[in-house]
N, C-alpha and C positions, 0 to 999 in steps of 0.2 A: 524477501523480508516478511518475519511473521509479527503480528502485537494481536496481545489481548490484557484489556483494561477490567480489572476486578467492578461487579456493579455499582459499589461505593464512590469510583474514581473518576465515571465515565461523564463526559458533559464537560470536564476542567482540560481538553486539549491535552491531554495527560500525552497518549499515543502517536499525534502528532509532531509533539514534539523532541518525545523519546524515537520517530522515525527519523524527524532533521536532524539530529543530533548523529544519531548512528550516520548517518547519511553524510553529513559533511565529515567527519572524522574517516568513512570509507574511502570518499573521494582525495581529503588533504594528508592522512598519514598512509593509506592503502597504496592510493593512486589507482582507484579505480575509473574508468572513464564514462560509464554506463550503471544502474542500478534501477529494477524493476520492483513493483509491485503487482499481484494478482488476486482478485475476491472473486466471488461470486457477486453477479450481477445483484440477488434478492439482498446482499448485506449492503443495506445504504450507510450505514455507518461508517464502515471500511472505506468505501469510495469518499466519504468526505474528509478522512484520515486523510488517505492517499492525497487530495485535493490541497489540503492544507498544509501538509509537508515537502508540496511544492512538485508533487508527480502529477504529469499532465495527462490526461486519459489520453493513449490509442489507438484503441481498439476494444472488439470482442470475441471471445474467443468463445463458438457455439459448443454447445455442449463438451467441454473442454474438464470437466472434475461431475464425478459423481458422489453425490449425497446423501445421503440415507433414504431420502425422499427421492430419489432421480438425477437425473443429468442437470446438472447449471449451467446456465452460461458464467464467464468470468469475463470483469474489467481488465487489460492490460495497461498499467499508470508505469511513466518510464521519466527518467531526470539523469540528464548529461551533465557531466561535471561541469560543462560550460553553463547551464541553466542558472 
């Protein structure tokens, strides 16, 4: 799952809640049983996205995406249908 919130929008939960939304609709009309999210560690934003949208951190995944600037690490946020 990707989101990005225009800078006007950002601060109102906007992306969290357009992630639970997609998220429960995956799980109850898909029948998905697993859904992940992945950021880079530096974007604290993302991670409290993820946070809010009810994906639990677990893990890091070292230098796992490279960025214009170098290797990141990345958060792995993960939410079971039964969650």
């Amino acid at each position: 799952m990707s989101y990005w919130v225009v800078p006007g929008a950002r601060g109102r939960s906007v992306a969290a809640r357009a992630a639970d939304a997609l998220t429960r609709w995956a799980f109850g009309e898909i029948g998905f049983h697993r859904l992940a999210i992945q950021h880079s560690t530096a974007n604290t934003a993302s991670c409290r996205v993820a946070v809010r949208a009810g994906y639990s951190l677990e893990g890091t995944l070292r230098q796992a995406i490279k960025h214009a600037d170098g290797w990141h690490d990345w958060h792995l946020h993960g939410r079971l249908r039964t969650d």
